[in-house]
Structures are given as C-alpha cells and as structure tokens.
N, C-alpha and C positions, 0 to 999 in steps of 0.2 A: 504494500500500500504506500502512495504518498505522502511524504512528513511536513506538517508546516516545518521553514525552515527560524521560524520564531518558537515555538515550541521546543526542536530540537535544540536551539542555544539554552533555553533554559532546562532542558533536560541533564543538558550537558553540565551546564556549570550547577547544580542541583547534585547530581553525581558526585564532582569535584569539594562540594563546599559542603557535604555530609561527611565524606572519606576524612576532610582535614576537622570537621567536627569532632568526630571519633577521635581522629590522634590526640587533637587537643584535648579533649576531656582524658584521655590515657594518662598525658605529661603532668596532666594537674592533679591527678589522684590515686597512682601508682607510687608505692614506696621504695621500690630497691633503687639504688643507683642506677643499672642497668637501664632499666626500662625510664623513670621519672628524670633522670640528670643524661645520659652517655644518648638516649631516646634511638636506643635498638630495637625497635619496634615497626609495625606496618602495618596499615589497613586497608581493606579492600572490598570493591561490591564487584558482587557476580550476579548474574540474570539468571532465570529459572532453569535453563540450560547449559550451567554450570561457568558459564562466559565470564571472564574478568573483563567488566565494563571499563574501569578508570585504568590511567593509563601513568599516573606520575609517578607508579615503582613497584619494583616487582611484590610478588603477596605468595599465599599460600595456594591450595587449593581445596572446593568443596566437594569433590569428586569422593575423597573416600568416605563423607559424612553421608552422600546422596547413593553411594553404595550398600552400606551397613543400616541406614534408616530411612523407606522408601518415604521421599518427600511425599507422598499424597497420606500419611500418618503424624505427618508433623503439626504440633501445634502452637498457637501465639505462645507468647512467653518461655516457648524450649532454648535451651542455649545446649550447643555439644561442643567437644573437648575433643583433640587427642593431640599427642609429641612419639606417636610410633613413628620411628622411620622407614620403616620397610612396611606399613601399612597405609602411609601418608600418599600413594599415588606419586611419590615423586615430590612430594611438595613440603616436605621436614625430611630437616640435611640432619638437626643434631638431637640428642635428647633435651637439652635444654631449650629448644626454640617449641614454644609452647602456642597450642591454636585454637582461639574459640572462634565459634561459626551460627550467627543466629540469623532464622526464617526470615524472609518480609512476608506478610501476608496482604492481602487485597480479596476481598469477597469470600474469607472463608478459606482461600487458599495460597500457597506459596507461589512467590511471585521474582523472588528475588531473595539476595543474600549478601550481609555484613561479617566482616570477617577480619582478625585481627590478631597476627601472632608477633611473639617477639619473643628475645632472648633474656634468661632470666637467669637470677644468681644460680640455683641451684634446684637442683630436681634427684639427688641422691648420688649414690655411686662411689667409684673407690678413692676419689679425692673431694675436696670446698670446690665447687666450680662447674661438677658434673662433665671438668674434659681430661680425663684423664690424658698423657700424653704416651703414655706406653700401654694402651687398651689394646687386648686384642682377644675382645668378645663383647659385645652391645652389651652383657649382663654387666659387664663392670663400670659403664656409664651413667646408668642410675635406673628410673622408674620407666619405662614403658609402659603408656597407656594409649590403647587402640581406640577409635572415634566410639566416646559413652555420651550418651545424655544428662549433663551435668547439670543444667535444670530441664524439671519439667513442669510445662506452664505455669512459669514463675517463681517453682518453689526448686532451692537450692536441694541437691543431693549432699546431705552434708556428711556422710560415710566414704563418699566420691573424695569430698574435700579434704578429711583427713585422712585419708589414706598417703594424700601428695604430700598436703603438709606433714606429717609423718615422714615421712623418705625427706622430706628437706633438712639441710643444716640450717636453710633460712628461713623457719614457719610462719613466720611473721611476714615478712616483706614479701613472701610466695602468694597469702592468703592476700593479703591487699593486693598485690597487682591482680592477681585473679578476679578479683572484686571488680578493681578499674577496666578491666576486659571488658567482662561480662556487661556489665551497666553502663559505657560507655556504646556497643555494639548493638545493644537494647535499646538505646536512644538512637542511635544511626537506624535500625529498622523501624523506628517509628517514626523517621522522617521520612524515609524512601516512601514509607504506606500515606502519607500526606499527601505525596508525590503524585504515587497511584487515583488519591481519593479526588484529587483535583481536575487531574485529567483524563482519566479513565485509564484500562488495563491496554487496550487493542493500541492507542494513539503510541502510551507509554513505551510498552513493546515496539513498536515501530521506530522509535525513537534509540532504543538500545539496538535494534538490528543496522540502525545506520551510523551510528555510531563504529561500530565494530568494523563497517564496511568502506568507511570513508579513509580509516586505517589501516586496510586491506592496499585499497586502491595507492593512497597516498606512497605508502611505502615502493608499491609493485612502480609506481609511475616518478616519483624522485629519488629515492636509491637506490632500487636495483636496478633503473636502467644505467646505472656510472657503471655496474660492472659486466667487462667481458664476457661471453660466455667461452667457456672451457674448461677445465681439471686442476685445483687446486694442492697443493699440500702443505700442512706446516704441521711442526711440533712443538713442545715445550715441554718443563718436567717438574714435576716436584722432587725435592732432591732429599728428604728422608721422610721415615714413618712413624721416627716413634721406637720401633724395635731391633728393627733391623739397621747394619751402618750406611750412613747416608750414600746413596746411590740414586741413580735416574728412574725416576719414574713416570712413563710418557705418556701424554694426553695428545693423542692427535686427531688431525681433521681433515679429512677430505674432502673440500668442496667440489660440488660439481652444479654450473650455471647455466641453466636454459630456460632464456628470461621468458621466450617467447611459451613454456609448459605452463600448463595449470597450476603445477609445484615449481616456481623456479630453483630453488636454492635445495638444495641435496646435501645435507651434511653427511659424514659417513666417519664413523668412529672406528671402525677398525685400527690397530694398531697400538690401540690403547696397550699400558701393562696392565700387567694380572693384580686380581685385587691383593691390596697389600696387607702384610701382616697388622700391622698399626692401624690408628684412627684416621687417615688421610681419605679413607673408599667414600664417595657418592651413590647412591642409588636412584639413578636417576632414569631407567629404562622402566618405566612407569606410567600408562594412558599415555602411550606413543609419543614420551619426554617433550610433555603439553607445558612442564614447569620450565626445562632447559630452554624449550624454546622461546618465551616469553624471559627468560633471564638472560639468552645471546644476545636479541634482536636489538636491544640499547646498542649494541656496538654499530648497527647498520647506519645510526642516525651520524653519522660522525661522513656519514657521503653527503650531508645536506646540502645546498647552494652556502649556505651560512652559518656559523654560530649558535646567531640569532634564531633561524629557519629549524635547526638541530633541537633547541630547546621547547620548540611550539608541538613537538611531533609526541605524541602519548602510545605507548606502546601497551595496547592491550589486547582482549584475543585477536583483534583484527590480523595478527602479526602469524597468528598460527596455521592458515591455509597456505603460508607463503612458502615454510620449510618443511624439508622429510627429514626424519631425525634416520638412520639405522647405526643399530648397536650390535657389536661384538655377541658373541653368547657368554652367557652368564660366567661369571668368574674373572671378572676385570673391574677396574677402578667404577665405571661406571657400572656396570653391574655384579654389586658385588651380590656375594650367595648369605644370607641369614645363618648367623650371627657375627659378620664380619662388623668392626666397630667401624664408628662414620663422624665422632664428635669431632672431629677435624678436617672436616670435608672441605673446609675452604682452599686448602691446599688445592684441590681439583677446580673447584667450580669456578674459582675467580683465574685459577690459571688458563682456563676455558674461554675466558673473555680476552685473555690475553693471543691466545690459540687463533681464535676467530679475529681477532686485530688483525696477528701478520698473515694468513691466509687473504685476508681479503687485500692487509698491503701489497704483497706479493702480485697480485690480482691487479692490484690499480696502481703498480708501479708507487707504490710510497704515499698514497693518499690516507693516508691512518697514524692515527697519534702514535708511538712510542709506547712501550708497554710501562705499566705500574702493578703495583701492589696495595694493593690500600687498607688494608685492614690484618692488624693481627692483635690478639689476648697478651694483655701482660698482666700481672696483678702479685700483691702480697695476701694472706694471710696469718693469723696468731691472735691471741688473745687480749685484749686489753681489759682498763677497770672494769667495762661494760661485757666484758664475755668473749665470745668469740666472732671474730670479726673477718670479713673477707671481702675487699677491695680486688675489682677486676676492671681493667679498662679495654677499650677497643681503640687501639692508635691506630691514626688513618697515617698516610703515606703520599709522597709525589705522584702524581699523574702524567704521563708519557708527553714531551713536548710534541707539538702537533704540527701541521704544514704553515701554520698562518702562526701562530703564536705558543709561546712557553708554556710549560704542563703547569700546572697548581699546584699550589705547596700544602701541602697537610690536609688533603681530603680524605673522605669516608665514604666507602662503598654504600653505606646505608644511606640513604637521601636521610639531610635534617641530623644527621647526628652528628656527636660532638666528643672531643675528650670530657674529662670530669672536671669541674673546676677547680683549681687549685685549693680556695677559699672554702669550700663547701670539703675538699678531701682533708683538707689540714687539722679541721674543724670536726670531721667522724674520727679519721683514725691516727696511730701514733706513727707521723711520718710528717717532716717537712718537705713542700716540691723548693726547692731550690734553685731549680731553672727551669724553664717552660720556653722554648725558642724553637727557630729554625737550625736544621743541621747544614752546617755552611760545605758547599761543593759536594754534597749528598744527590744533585741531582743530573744525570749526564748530560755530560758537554753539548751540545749541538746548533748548529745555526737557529734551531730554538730550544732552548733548556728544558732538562727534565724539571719536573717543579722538588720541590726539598720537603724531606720530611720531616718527624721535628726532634727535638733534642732534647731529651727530659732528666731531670738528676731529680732523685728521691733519695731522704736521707734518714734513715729510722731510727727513731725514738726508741725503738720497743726489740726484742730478738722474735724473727718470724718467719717465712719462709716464703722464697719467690718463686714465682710460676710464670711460664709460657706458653701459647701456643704460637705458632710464626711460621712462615714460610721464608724463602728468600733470603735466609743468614748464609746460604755458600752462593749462590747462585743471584746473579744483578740481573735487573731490570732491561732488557734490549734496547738498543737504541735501534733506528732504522732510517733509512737511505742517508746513509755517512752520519748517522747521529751515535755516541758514545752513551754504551752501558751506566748505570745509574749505578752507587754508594749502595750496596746490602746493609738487610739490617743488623744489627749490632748491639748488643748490650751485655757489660760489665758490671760487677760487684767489688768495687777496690780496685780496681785494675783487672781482675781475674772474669776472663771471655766466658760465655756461658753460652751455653746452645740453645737453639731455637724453639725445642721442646723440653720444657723443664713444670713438672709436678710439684717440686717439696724440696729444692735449694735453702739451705739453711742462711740468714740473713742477722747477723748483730747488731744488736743496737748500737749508731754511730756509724755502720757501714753508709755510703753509696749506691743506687743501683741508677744506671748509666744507662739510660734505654737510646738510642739513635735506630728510625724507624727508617725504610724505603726510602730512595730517589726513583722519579722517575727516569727511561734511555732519553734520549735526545735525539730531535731530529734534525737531519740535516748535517751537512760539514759541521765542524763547531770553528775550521777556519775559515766559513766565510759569514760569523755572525760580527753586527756589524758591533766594532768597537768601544765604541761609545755606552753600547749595552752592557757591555762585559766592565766599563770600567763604575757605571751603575752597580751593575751587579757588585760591584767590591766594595763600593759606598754603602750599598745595603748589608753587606755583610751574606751575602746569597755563595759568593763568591771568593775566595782567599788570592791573596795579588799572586802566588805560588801558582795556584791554578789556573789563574788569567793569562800567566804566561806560561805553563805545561798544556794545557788543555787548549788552548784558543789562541797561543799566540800571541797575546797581548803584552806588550811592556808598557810599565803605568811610571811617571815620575810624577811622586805625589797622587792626587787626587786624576790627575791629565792622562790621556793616552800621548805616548811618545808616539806619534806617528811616524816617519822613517823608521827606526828601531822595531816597531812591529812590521811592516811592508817586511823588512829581513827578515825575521825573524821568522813570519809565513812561509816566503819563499823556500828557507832554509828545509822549513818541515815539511812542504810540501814536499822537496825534494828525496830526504829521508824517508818521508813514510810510505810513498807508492800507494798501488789503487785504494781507494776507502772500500772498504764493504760493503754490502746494503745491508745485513743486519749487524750488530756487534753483540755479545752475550758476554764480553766481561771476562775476568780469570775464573776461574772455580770450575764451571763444570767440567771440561776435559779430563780433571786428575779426579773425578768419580767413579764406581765403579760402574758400568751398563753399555759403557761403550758412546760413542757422538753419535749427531747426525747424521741421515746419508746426503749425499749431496742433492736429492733431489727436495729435498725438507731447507736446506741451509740457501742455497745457490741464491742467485740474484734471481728474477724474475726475468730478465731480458735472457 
C-alpha cells in the first residue's frame, strides 16, 4: 500500500525518539557503573516480524523469545529474559550481556517489540566480572538462562529474580539495573501502542515496511554501487585465547560482488580457524547470521559521497536482503560447538569489522578507513571498608585514519558510551586516576593519522587485583595504502608488562597500573602528510618531535617546520625505504606461531 510521506517522517522519528527514550530512562535509573556511568547498553524496536526497525546501532534479537513463546500467547505486561549464548539466535556474544524483550500490543495483539540488552557487572562464574580469561567451558562463565518469562502480565517472577541475583557477586546493582530494563522497555511499549492507537495498525505497518525498504534501496543504490564486482579476500587474526600461547587465529572473508543479483554481496567465511580453546569463539551461524549481518553492514556506510551523507544512513533490517552470510561447518571461531566458552568474543566480532574494512579496501583500491580496535575490559577488584568491590571499564581506542581525514582519538565501539569518570571512580573505590590523557604517537603514521588512544595511570590505595580482557597487545592496528601500523595496546604495573588476558594479577597498594589502549593504522604515505599538520600535531602533544621526524619526516626548530631540512630529509627516506605497501601490520605477528599470510590475502589489490 501507499504511505503518506508525512506520516512516515513521523513514524520514523517516533521510532527514533522512543529507542532514545528507553536508553535514557536506562542511564537514569540503573545502578552499576557498567550500564548507568560506562552506558554499555542498547535498545531497540522490532516489528511483528521480528524486523529491527531503528537503525542508530546495533541490538539484540527477538527471534529466540518468538521461538520459545508463540507470540499469538503473549500478553500486555509480559516482559522475557535470556543471556544464553548458544540459545540467543546469534544475538548474545557473552554471559554477561543480558536481554529483556517486551510485547507492543495494539487491538488485543502483538504488534511490535522493545528490546534492551546490555553488559552488566556480573552474572556468576569463576571470576568478579563473569569473563573469565582462561575459560574453557560456558559453565565456568556464570549463569545461563535461556528466553523465560520474567514477568507475566505485570507481575514480577520473583524466584526468576533470585535465582540471578543469587549467582551475582553484585545483587544489588544486578537487581536494579534489571528493574531499569524492565520498566524502562515497559514505557517504550507503551509509546509505540500510542503510536499504533493514533494511527491505526495497516497505515502503521506500512510505514515500518518502508522504512526497512528505503534502507534496502539506499544502501543497494549508494554503496554498493562504489564496489567492483568480483572475488574478494582478506584476513586478520586474533592473536591468543586465553589458554593456549598466543598464536594466529584467523577470521577470514571472502567477498564475492554481483551488484546486478538479488543478493549482491556474498560473504563467505570459510577459512576461519577452528574454534579455540579459550573464550575468544562467537556463535554467530544462527537464523542465517541475521545478527552478523546487521553488525558488518556499519562498515559499508564508510562508501558514502560524504561524512556527512555516512552518518544520515540507519542500518536496520533493511540491510539484510542485501548479504549471504555462509559459514564453515560447525567447529570454528564462528561456529563454535556447545560448551565452547565465548565471554571474549570480541576478539572475533570486532576483528570482523576490521576483516570486512580491508576486503572491501582491497576492493576499492584504498577507499576504507585504516583499521582500529576500540574496545577492550580493564578493571581492579578487592575489598574495601564497604565490602567487596569491583571496578571494570571498557576503554575505547583510535579509529583507522580515513581517505579524507585523521581517525578519532578514544572512541567506543558502543554508540554513546564513555570511560568512567575519574571523579565518580575516585569517589567509589580505593584508587587515584592520576592521568587520564591521550597516548602520544599511539596512532599510525599516515598522510592521515590513526587517531590515539588514551593513556590512563591508576594508583591504589588499597592491595587488589587487576584484570583484562584485550585484544591487540602483540598485534597493531593496519595501516592501508602506504599508511603505518598503529601503537598496541599496552599496560604495566611498576614497570612490569602484563598480558592482554589477565583474571587475578595481584596489585599493592601504592603500585601503578599503566593502561595505554589502541592507535588506530594510518592512511596514506605518512610522507606526504602535509607538514604543518604534523608540526600541530607536536603542539598538541598527539605527536612527539622524535616521531615527527622518524615517522613523517618532519624536522621542527622550535615550534616551526624547518622546511629545507624536511624537503631532505623526505627525499633521503624516500630513497631508503623503497615501494610503500598497501597494507602495513606492524612487528609482532610474523614471530607467532600459525604461520603469515598467503599472498593472495596480503598483496596489493592492483
């Protein structure tokens, strides 16, 4: 049917201005840090048809609640629950990412769905934190609970409730964010049925099928016409698990582009490694990887005419007629077999985004940002006068420099979230932050900069013990078409290096802990970014004058570029360093064990 097209803006931004209702009511009345300060969290509507309508980041899915509880039995006031990963359809990576999913009704029946999961301190298991980093069995994770019906019409299952709070270390701040879920996602379904009541079900509906379709269109007719059609390759690797010594563990992608098919875009995972002993596995080959693809397809908007043009584009299901996912058979990263452990799955997923970057750079001849890392768990735990206590943050990291301009310095893969504030952390537990900065020349070189991660010094009060999850401590951030590898991340206690996966590090009071997170690679030559920038960059402190003229060629007298003395100084290195590469990957992986690249993964695209 046809849609008014005044109706459909309001349907649209109705949509939009409920999803950011929910979060906010989340941030305002959830207790743990995680969710109310760090706002690791997400919400989402989906249409009767399980459709993720809104578009401004990725969510869970209502697949396995509409599985296990035939929507035509559901009633007002039900709310359901689960954090199974291997029962989530693909749509829960870890135990601790927890998801409620409540009805819309209209006339009696379900019409739609509000939906809201997020990461939370602790949900059981063999460590504070629920990620163990040397797991290697889901049971040692914590609680696994498959999609129940946590309330029903209206009234709390409160045997449900203690059962969780029970398995937490943190019953308190578990129960209240629960609370904020639930009642928050309650209120967003009682908008959406406003929604319904104003305008009718048929208009309403039509209004979410063009939505979904104008995002279909959009996509097929401004990004995937930039790319070629032909056969793609690329790799990438997480480089340990956890249990075994760190070695290559490869996520790869075969693109395959035929823009003019009904499916254009063909991903093809074969060649993935076998799933790993450790927590690093995704199970992501689930309702024909409907989650994976809705969490690639962010990377396509990066073809846009602009920026500007990139950030207007909402990636919702619309995005999902567009790709074939096929997967390996069962026993690999992405399909791991139950009870392989997955609290650390971001090693894969977000390396994924990285994967599909240089695949499609490779593709469009260098039209893709530079790869990043953006998110890894640092945190302390121990006891203080208050009991026991346990601090976990999610540090974001530099973003890949891009063709037009320098990657960002300290973002987070999560839309809206944020480190912890110093004032607020200083304030709960026994630790001074002592510096909160950018990590200077953490971000690689390139005619446009990787962006910089940040630099954190924690000093404690109290004796406790530090924890990690992290990727990317041997292994830098690529740079591409002549752009330089990015600064790994990094973090010491006194001087003494620690590893990327760490449970229960013993930490003194009075020690240090030294976190420096990701750079993003760089793009482009980094000698022919223009000088002036680079000597910016040293004024900012982004930049050390050592590496203004290691890395870029720059000599600075004082505050000034010496121009002659750099003109030499290029020339010299041009001379010395011979052809640039199109990708760079930095020192570290080669002396792993699993062997490189083959050349048809590494090679130029030309």
């Amino acid at each position: 049917m046809s849609v008014d097209p005044i109706l459909l803006e309001i349907v649209e931004g109705t949509l939009a201005s409920v999803e950011r209702e929910v979060e906010t009511a989340i941030a305002r009345t959830a207790r743990s840090p995680m969710i109310r300060d760090a706002h690791d969290f997400r919400a989402g509507i989906h249409d009767r048809r399980l459709r993720k309508l809104t578009g401004r980041s990725y969510s869970a899915l209502v697949q396995p609640v509409a599985r296990d509880f035939p929507i035509e039995e559901m009633r007002p006031g039900d709310v359901f629950f689960h954090n199974d990963v291997y029962l989530s359809e693909g749509g829960i990576g870890h135990l601790p990412d927890l998801c409620v999913t409540v009805p819309v009704f209209h006339g009696g029946e379900v019409v739609a769905f509000v939906q809201a999961f997020g990461h939370h301190d602790d949900i059981g298991g063999a460590v504070p934190g629920s990620m163990p980093s040397h797991a290697r069995s889901a049971y040692e994770e914590g609680l696994m609970v498959p999609p129940i019906k946590l309330w029903d019409r209206g009234v709390p299952n409160r045997a449900a409730l203690a059962i969780m709070t029970r398995n937490s270390r943190m019953p308190d701040s578990l129960a209240g964010d629960l609370d904020a879920e639930c009642s928050a996602c309650l209120m967003g379904a009682r908008r959406l049925g406003d929604l319904f009541a104003r305008y009718g079900r048929a208009d309403v509906e039509a209004c979410f099928d063009a939505v979904i379709s104008r995002t279909t269109d959009t996509f097929r007719r401004e990004l995937l016409a930039r790319i070629p059609d032909g056969v793609f390759v690329w790799e990438d690797y997480a480089e340990h698990d956890g249990v075994d010594p760190p070695r290559l563990h490869a996520q790869r992608i075969t693109l395959t582009v035929e823009r003019s098919a009904d499916v254009p875009l063909v991903i093809d995972f074969a060649g993935t490694s076998p799933q790993a002993k450790g927590p690093i596995n995704h199970a992501g080959d689930y309702a024909d990887g409907v989650f994976l693809k809705k969490w690639l397809a962010p990377v396509l908007r990066n073809l846009a005419d602009t920026p500007e043009r990139a950030a207007e584009l909402d990636v919702n299901e619309g995005v999902v007629p567009l790709i074939e996912m096929r997967f390996p058979e069962k026993g690999t990263l992405l399909t791991p077999v139950f009870p392989a452990p997955t609290n650390a799955r971001t090693f894969v997923i977000l390396r994924l985004l990285g994967v599909l970057a240089g695949v499609l750079a490779k593709a469009t001849n260098g039209r893709m940002p530079a790869d990043q890392e953006t998110i890894r768990y640092t945190g302390v735990y121990g006891e203080d006068d208050r009991g026991p206590y346990l601090m976990r943050e999610v540090l974001g990291g530099g973003s890949g420099g891009r063709p037009y301009a320098d990657g960002e310095d300290t973002i987070h893969i999560v839309p809206d979230s944020r480190n912890i504030p110093a004032e607020f952390a200083e304030a709960r537990w026994p630790f001074l932050v002592e510096r909160l900065g950018l990590a200077t020349d953490s971000g690689g070189p390139g005619e446009f900069r990787g962006g910089l991660g940040y630099d954190k010094h924690i000093r404690m009060l109290r004796d406790a013990h530090y924890m990690s999850i992290a990727d990317r401590s041997i292994l830098s951030c690529w740079g591409v078409n002549g752009g330089r590898a990015g600064r790994p991340f990094r973090v010491d206690i006194d001087g003494v290096p620690m590893d990327g996966l760490v449970d229960d590090h013993p930490v003194r009071a009075g020690q240090v802990i030294r976190i420096r997170t990701t750079g993003g690679g760089g793009w482009g030559d980094p000698l022919d970014r223009v000088p002036s920038r680079v000597a910016a960059d040293v004024r900012d402190g982004k930049v050390s004058p050592d590496g203004a003229r290691d890395d870029y060629g720059v000599v600075l007298r004082g505050a000034e570029v010496d121009v002659p003395a750099t003109e030499a100084l290029r020339t010299r290195l041009r001379a010395e360093r011979g052809p640039v590469p199109f990708f760079d990957r930095g020192p570290g992986y080669p002396t792993l064990s699993g062997g490189a690249t083959s050349a048809d993964v590494d090679r130029h695209p030309a």
